[in-house]
N, C-alpha and C positions, 0 to 999 in steps of 0.2 A: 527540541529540534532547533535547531539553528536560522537566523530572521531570515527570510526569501526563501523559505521553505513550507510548503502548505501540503495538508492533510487529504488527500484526495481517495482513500479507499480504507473500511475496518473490516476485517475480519474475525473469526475466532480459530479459521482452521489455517494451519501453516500450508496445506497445500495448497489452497486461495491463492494467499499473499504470496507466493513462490512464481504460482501465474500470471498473478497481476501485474506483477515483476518482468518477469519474461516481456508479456505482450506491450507493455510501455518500453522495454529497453530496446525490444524489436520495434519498433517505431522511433524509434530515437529519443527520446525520453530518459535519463537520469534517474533513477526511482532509486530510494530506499525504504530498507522494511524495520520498523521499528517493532522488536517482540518485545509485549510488556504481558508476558502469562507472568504467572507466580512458580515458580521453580518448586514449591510446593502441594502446591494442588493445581494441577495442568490445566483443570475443566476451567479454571479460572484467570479471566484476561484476554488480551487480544493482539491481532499484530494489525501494526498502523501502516499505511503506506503513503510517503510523502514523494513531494515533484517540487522541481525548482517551479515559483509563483508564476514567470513565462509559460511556462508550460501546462499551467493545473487547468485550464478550460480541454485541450485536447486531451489532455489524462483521462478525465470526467469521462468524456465522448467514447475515448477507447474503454474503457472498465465499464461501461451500464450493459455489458454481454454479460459479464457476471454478479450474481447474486450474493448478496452476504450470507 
């Protein structure tokens, strides 16, 4: 990921990270989902969700309604 970019949510399910997504962009938030599964065996890996660094304390705030 790219500097000024921080790590603020991991999941394992793509439907999480899809929400997490949503609910930071609907707050004005920037997010992206970084999917690192393995294309070979799915159960395996995670999707990352990063925020530009201004923004990763309010990320935090919004995202602790969801669980990993």
């Amino acid at each position: 990921m790219e500097e000024g970019w921080k790590e603020v949510y991991m999941t394992a399910s793509d439907y999480k990270a899809e929400i997490a997504r949503e609910l930071l962009e609907n707050a004005g938030i920037k997010a992206v989902v970084l999917n690192q599964h393995d294309r070979l065996f799915i159960t395996s890996g995670e999707f990352r969700i990063f925020v530009d660094e201004k923004d990763k304390t309010k990320a935090i705030e919004i995202l602790k309604k969801l669980k990993k």
